[in-house]
C-alpha positions as CSV (number, residue, x, y, z in Angstrom):
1,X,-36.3,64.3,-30.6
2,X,-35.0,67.1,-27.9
3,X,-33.0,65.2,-24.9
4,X,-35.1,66.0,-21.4
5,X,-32.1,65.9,-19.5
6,X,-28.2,66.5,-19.2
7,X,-27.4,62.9,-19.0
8,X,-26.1,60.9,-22.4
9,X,-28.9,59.6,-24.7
10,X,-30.5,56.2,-24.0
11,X,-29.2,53.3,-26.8
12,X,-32.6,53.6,-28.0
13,X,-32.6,57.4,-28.3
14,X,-29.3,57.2,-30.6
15,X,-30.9,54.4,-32.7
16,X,-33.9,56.8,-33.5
17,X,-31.3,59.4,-34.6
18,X,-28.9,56.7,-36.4
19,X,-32.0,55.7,-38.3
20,X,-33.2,59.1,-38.8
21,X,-29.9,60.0,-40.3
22,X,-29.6,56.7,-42.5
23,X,-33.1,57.5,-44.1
24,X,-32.5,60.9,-44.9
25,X,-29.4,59.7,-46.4
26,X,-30.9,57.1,-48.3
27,X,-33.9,59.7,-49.6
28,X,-31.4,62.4,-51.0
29,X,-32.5,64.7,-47.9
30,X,-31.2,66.3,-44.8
31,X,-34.4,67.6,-42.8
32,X,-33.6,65.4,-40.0
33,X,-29.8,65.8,-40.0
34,X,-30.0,69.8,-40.0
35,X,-32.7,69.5,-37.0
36,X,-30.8,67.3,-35.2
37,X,-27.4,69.2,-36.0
38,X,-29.3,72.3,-34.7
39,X,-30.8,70.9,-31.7
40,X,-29.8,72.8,-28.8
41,X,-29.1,70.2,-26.6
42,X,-25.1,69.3,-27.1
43,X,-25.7,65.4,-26.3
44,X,-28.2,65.7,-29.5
45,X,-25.8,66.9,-31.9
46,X,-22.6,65.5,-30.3
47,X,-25.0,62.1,-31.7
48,X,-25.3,63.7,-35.2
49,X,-21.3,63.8,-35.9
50,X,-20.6,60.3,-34.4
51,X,-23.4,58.9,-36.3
52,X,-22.4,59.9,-39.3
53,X,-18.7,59.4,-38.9
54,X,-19.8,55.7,-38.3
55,X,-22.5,55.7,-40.8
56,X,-19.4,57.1,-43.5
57,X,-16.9,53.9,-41.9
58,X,-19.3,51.2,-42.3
59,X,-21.4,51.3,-45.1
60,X,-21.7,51.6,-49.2
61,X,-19.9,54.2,-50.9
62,X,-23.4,55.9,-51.8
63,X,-23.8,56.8,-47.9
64,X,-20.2,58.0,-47.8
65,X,-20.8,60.3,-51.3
66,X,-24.2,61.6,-49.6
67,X,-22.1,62.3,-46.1
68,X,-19.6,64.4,-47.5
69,X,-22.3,65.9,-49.9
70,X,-24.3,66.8,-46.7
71,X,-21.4,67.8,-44.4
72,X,-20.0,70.0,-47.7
73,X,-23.3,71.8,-47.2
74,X,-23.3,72.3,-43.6
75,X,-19.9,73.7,-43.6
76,X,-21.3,76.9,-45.5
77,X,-25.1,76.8,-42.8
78,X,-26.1,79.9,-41.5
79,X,-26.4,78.3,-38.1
80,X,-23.7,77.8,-36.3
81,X,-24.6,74.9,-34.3
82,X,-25.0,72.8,-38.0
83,X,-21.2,73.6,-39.1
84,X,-20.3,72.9,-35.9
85,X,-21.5,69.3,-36.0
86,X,-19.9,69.6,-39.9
87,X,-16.5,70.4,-38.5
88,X,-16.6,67.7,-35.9
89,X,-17.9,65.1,-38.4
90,X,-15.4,65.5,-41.1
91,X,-12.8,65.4,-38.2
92,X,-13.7,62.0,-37.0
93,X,-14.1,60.7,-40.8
94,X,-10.6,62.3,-41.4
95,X,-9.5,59.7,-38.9
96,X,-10.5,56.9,-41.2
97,X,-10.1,58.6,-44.4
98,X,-8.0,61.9,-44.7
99,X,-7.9,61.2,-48.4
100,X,-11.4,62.3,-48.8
101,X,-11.5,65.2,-46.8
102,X,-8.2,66.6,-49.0
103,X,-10.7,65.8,-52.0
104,X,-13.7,67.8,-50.0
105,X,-11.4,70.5,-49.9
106,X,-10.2,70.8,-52.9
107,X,-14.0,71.0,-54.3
108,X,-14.5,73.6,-52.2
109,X,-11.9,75.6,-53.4
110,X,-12.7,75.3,-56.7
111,X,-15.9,76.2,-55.9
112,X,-15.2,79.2,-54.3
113,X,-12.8,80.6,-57.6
């Protein structure tokens, strides 16, 4: 989905990403979420990082291990516009759950020794 115009998505066009997301989620993949995340049109990926900061608040811990799985990823994305929606995501979830993000962190430096 590319927005048409500079106004805020319709409910119906952030359902269609929300589900999007959730699927790819559920399936283990992230073709959707790294389109979306790279869309060029801010409204589209402003949409990507509140989705999944609510996605991560509300449901089972298996969405909230494949979120910061994902977002883990698309800190380290060759296109700016995905690490951008990373950063931005993991802000928001650091709202509701700062201990995670400390654990994120921590992964990531070990991974990086």
């Amino acid at each position: 989905m590319e927005h048409k115009n500079s106004s805020k998505l319709t409910k119906s066009e952030i359902v269609e990403v929300r589900l999007d997301i959730a699927n790819d989620l559920a399936r283990n993949k992230v073709e959707l979420i790294r389109k979306y995340a790279s869309s060029k049109d801010a409204e589209v990926r402003k949409s990507v990082y509140f989705v999944l900061a609510f996605l991560y608040r509300d449901m089972k811990p298996y969405f909230k291990e494949a979120i910061l799985e994902t977002l883990s990823t698309f800190i380290y994305d060759k296109d700016e516009k995905v690490r951008q929606v990373a950063i931005y995501a993991l802000r928001e979830i650091g709202k509701v759950d700062l201990p995670a993000l400390g654990e994120l962190l921590e992964k990531a430096t070990e991974d990086n020794d």
